[in-house]
N, C-alpha and C positions, 0 to 999 in steps of 0.2 A: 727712490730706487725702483725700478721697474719690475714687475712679476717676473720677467724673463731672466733679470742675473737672483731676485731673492731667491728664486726655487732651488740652485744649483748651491748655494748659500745656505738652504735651510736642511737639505739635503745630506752636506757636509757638518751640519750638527748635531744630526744624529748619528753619526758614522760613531763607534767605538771608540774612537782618542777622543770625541768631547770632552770640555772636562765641566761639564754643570753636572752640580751636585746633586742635582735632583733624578738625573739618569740611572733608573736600576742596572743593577748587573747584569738578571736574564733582557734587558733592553740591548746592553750592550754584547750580549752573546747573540742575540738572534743577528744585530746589526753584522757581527762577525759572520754568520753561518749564510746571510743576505751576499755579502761581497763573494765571500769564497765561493755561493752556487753561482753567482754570475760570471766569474772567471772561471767556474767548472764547467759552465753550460758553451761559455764560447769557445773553450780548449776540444771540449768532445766535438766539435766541428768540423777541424780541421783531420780529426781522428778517424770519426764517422768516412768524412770524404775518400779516405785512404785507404781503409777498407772496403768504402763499395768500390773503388778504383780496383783491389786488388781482388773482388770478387769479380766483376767486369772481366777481366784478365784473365782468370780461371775458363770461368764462363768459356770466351773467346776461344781460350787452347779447346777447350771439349768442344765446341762447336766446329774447329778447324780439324779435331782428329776426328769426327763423328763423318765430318764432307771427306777426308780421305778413305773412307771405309764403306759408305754410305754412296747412294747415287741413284738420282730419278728416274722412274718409265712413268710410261702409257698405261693404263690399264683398262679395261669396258666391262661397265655393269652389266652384268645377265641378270639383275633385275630392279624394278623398281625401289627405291629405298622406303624401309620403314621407319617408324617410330620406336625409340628404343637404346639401350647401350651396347655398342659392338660388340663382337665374339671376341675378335681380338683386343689383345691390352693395349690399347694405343688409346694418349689423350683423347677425349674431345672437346673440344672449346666448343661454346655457345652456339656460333653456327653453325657447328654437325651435329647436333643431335641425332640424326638418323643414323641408317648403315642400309646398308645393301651391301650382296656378295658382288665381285668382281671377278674378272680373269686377265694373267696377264701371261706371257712369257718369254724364258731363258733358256737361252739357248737350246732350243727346237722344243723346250719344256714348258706344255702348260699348266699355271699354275689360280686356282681360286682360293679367297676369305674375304670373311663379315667386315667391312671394313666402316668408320664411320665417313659419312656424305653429305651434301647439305640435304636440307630438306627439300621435298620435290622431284630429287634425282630421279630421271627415268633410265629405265633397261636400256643400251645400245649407249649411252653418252661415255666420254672418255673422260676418264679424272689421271690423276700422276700422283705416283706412291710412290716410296722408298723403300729401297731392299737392301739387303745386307750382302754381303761378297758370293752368299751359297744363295741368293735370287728371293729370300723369305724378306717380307713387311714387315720394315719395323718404323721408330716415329720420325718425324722429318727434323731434322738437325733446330734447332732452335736459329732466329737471325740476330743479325747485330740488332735492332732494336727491342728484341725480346731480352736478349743479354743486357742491354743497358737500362730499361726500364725496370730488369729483377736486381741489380746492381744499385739503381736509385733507391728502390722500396728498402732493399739492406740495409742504405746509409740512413736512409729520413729513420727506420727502424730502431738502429742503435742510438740514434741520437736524440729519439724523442723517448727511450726508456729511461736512458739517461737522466734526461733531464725529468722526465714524471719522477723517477726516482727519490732524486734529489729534492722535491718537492712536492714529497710525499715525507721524507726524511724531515723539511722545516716544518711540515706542519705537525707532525709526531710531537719535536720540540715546541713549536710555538704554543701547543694546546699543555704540552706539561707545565712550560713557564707557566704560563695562564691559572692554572689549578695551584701552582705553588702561591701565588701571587694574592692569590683567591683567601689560601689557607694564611698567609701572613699575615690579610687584611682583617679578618675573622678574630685571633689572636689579638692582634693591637684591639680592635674594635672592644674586647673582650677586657682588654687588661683598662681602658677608658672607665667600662662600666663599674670596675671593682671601687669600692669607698676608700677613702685613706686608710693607711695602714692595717686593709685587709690582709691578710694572709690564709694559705692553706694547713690546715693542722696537720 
């Protein structure tokens, strides 16, 4: 017989319906708690998926009511940008870390704030901000591939808590069988040592 069919053979011999006598209990409970995590780990899969699908979808409506309320200008630095966190509360991803103040305006109104910039920005360059209906900076609508990638991270998320869970749970058990196993062995070991028809008084 070939390594290739005895493994799936040997496999199936330790499975909990074995019936060699020689198979402890806690063997055949772990074998239990073995099958059931892998038919937990592949069910939370398709669960994971559905929820970051339905975080995705969220995402999306906020991103789509954000561009109905929201909308882009021009704006020019009046100064060079610094090193630093901006005045205003607006993200900065990695590559702004600076800020410089800006000026833009609405309708015949000019308006300035610390906004963050990339690094280097000089005075006079034009960047594009987002304002809100009354012409104030606020953050730029998130896009579809920022929605999708925080959507992935949700799903791999729940799915790999999940499953640490779960296997964090067998080896709770696998470590108790163990110490029971330990203590039984110990006991026989013990009851070997006693002479014939010792007893305890």
């Amino acid at each position: 017989m070939s390594h290739t069919c005895a493994a799936p053979i040997r496999l199936w011999r330790l499975g909990p319906w074995s019936l060699n006598p020689l198979m402890r209990g806690y063997d055949r409970l772990q074998s239990v708690i073995v099958i059931v995590g892998v038919l937990f780990v592949l069910a939370m899969v398709p669960l994971a998926a559905a929820y970051g699908t339905a975080t995705y979808t969220r995402l999306d409506q906020q991103t789509q009511a954000e561009l109905a309320t929201r909308q882009p200008a021009p704006a020019t630095l009046v100064e060079d940008s610094r090193n630093g966190a901006a005045g205003e509360p607006l993200p900065a991803s990695p590559q702004y870390q600076s800020h410089a103040r800006v000026q833009w305006s609405v309708s015949g109104v000019t308006h300035t704030a610390d906004v963050p910039t990339a690094a280097g920005a000089k005075a006079g360059q034009t960047i594009t901000v987002w304002l809100d209906p009354s012409g104030g900076i606020v953050a730029a609508p998130d896009t579809g591939s920022q929605n999708a990638a925080t959507a992935v991270s949700v799903a791999c998320g729940i799915w790999l808590t999940a499953a640490g869970g779960y296997c964090l749970f067998f080896l709770v058990v696998h470590v108790m069988a163990f110490r029971h196993h330990q203590a039984q062995l110990t006991r026989e070991w013990n009851e070997l040592d006693r002479p014939p028809g010792w007893h305890v008084s």
